[in-house]
N, C-alpha and C positions, 0 to 999 in steps of 0.2 A: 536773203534780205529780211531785217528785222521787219515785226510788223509793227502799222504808226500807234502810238499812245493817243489813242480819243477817246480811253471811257473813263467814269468816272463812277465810285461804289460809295456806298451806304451801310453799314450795317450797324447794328444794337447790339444790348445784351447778352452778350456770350456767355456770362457768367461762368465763366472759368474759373475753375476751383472748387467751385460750388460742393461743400459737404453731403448737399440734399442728393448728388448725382450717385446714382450708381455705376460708374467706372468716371469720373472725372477726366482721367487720362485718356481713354477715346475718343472723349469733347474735345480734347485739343489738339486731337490730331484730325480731326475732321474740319475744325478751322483750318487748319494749318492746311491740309487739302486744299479749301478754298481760295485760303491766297497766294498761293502756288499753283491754281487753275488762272488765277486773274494778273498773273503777271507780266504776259506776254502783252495787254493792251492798256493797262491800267494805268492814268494819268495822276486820279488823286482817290484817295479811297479815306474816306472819313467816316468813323468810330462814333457813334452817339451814343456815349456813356454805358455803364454796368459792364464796361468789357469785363473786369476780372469781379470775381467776387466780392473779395475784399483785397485793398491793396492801402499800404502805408511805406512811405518812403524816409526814411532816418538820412543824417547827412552823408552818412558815409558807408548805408549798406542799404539792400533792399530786401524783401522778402525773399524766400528761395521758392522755387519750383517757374514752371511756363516757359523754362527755355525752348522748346519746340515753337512755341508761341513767339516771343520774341526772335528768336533765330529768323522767322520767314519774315518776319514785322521789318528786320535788318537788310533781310535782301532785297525787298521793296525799295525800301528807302535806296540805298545801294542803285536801285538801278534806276533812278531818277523818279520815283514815284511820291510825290507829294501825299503824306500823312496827316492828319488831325486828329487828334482825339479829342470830341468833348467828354469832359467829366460827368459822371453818374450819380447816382446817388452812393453806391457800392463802394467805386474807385476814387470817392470822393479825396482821399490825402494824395493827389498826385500830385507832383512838384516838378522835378527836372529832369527826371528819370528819362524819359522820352525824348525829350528834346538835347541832351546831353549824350546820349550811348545810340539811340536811334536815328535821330535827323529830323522825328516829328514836331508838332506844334500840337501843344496843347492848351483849351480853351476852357478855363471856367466859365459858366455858363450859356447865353445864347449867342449863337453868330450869323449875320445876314453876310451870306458870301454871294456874289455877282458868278456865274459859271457859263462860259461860253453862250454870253450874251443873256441870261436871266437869272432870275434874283432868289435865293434858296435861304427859305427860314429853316436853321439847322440848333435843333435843341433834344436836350435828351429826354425834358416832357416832365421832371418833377416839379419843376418852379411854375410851370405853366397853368392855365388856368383858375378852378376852383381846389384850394388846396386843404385837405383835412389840418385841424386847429393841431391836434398835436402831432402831425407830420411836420407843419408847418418848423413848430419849435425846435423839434430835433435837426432840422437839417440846417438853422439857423445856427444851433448849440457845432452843430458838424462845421460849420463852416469860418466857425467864430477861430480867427487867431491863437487867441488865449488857450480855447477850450483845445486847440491842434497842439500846442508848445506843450501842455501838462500831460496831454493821453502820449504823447512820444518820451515825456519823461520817464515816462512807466519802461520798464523791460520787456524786451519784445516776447519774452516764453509767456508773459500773460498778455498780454498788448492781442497779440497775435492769433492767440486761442477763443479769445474773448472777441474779437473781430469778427473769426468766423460763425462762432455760435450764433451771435446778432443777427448776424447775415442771414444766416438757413431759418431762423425764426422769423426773422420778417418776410418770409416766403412759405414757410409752412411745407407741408407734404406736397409735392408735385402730382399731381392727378390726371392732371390734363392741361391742352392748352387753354390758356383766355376766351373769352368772348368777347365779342363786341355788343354793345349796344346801340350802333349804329347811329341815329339822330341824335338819341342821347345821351352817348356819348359827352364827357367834360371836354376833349379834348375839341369835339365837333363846337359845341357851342362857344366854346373859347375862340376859336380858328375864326367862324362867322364875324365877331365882333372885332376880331382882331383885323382883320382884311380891309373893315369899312374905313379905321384912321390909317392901314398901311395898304394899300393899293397898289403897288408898286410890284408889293410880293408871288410871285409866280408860283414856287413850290412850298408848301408847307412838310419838314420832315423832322417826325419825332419816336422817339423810343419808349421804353422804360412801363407801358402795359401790358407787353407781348402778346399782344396782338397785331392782324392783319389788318388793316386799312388803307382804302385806297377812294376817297371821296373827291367829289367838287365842293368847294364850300366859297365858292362865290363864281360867276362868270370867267374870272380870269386864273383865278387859283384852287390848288388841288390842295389834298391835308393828306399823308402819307405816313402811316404808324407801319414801324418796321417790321414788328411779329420780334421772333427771340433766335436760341441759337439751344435751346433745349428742347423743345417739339419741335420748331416749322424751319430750322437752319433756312433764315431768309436773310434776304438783302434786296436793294433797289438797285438798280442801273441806270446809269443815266448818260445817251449817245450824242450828244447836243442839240437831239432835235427834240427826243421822246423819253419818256421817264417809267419804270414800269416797276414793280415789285416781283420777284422771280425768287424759286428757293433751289437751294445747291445739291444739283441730284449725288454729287457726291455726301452727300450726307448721312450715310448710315454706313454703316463698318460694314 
């Protein structure tokens, strides 16, 4: 007798591909692990942004490599599991790719999703709060139409190389994981303010500082930053009652 489909997952950051990794390829089989550990109960399992490193989608091809990746992403879907990915800052050029070969939904930027009876703020965390001035423009310049039609004009042998380099540079040497600063946190004081016109909202869940977090930030609402998928291989759970952050003891080779 199969078992019932009642959970529902969370995860960030995978950055798959990531040049900075040393073996790349292990990374994606240890996702790959994961969502092939969560199949047997998994209802809807939503992606908040930086899944891949870098990703750019042209009309009529896509980047190569991730098939391990994609392969289990298929059989999800395939087996009635309800997909989302929000967009990242990384995977920011996604287009149809997902929703056309996979059976996902993908959502540029925030989404308030309703889940077994409560209200889920689901963002990947770059747009939110206090944003640095020249973060700010790049991801405007990223997002702008125009500026997407010309960088696809270009030929993917430099398109593509030039993607990634960007990527590991805006990341720098891996050292170690994030910290938190706890209260102060941008994401924390953001959340407080944000709660007082939206009250409604139950869960706060976002990505994109990899870090752990897991606060109250008002009487009725929690704020939940997911951590990454390169030190803390984490994700959240959520059973329809209780909501937790847990990391994938499959996660080391």
């Amino acid at each position: 007798m199969a078992e019932q489909r009642d959970l529902t997952y969370f995860i960030s950051d995978l950055h798959l591909g990531s040049r900075v990794m040393d073996d790349p390829r292990s990374y994606e089989r240890r996702v790959v692990r994961f969502l092939r550990s969560i199949a047997p109960r998994a209802k809807r399992l939503y992606m908040l942004g930086d899944v891949i490193d870098y990703w750019i989608e042209y009309r009529t091809v896509v980047p190569r490599g991730f098939t391990r990746f994609f392969g289990a992403l298929a059989e999800l879907a395939d087996q009635g599991v309800e997909i989302t990915w929000i967009i990242g800052n990384h995977d920011i050029w996604m287009t149809d790719y997902i929703p056309t070969e996979i059976g996902g939904r993908v959502v540029d930027g925030n989404l308030i999703e309703d889940i077994d009876g409560k209200r889920f703020f689901l963002s990947h965390g770059d747009g939110v709060g206090e944003i640095p001035r020249g973060f700010r423009f790049i991801r405007s310049m990223f997002r702008n139409r125009v500026c997407q039609a010309l960088f696809r004009s270009i030929h993917p042998r430099w398109t593509v190389p030039m993607g990634y380099y960007f990527s590991s540079r805006s990341r720098g040497e891996i050292t170690g994981p994030a910290e938190s600063k706890g209260e102060e946190e941008n994401y924390v004081k953001w959340a407080r303010g944000y709660v007082v016109e939206h009250p409604e909202i139950d869960y706060i869940l976002l990505g994109h500082r990899h870090i752990l977090m897991d606060m109250e930030v008002s009487q009725d609402t929690r704020l939940l930053v997911l951590g990454d998928w390169i030190h803390h291989f984490s994700y959240a759970i959520w059973n329809g009652k209780e909501l937790k952050l847990e990391k994938f003891k499959g996660g080391k080779e």
